[in-house]
C-alpha positions in Angstrom: 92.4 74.1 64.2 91.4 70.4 64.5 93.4 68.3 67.0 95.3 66.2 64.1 95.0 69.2 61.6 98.1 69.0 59.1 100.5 71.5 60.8 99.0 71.4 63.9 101.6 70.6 67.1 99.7 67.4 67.9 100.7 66.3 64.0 104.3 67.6 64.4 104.8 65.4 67.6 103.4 62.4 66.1 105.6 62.5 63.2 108.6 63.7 65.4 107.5 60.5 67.1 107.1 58.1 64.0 110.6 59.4 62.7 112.3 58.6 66.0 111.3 54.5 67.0 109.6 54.2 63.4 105.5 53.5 63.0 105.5 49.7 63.7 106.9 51.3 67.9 104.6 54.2 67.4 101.5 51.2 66.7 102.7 48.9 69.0 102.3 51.7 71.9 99.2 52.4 70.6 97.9 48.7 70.5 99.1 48.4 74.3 97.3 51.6 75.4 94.2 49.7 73.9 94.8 47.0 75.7 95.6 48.2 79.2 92.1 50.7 78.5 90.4 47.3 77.5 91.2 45.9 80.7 91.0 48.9 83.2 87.1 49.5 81.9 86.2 45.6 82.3 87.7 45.7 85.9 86.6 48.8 87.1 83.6 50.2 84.8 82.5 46.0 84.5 81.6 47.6 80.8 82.5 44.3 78.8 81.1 45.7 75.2 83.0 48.7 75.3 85.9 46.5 76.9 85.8 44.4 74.2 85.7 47.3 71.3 88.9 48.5 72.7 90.5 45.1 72.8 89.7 44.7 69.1 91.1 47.7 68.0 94.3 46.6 70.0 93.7 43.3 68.1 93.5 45.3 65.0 96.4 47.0 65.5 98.5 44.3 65.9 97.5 43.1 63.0 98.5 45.8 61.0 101.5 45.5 62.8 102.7 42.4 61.6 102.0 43.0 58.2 104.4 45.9 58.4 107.4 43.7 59.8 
């Protein structure tokens, strides 16, 4: 069974988690991991392209964020 598979116990805590703070909380956590993993790999791997992909997708994130609110 895949990681995210429908059904699968990843899936059911994920949505356990959505239905509990609601998916703009469940994004914004996601968006701040991004971030924090953005900066941990430009200070510590000195990695800036990958750095920078994963401060995009926090980026991106947000943005879907707002348009939620």
């Amino acid at each position: 069974m895949a990681y995210f598979e429908e059904g699968s116990e990843a899936m059911l805590q994920l949505e356990a988690m959505v239905d509990k703070v609601g998916l703009d909380n469940v994004l914004y956590a996601l968006a701040h991991i991004a971030r924090m993993k953005a900066d941990h790999i430009e200070v510590n791997w000195q990695d800036k392209p990958l750095a920078r992909c994963w401060g995009d997708n926090a980026n991106k994130i947000e943005r879907i964020i707002r348009t939620l609110r």
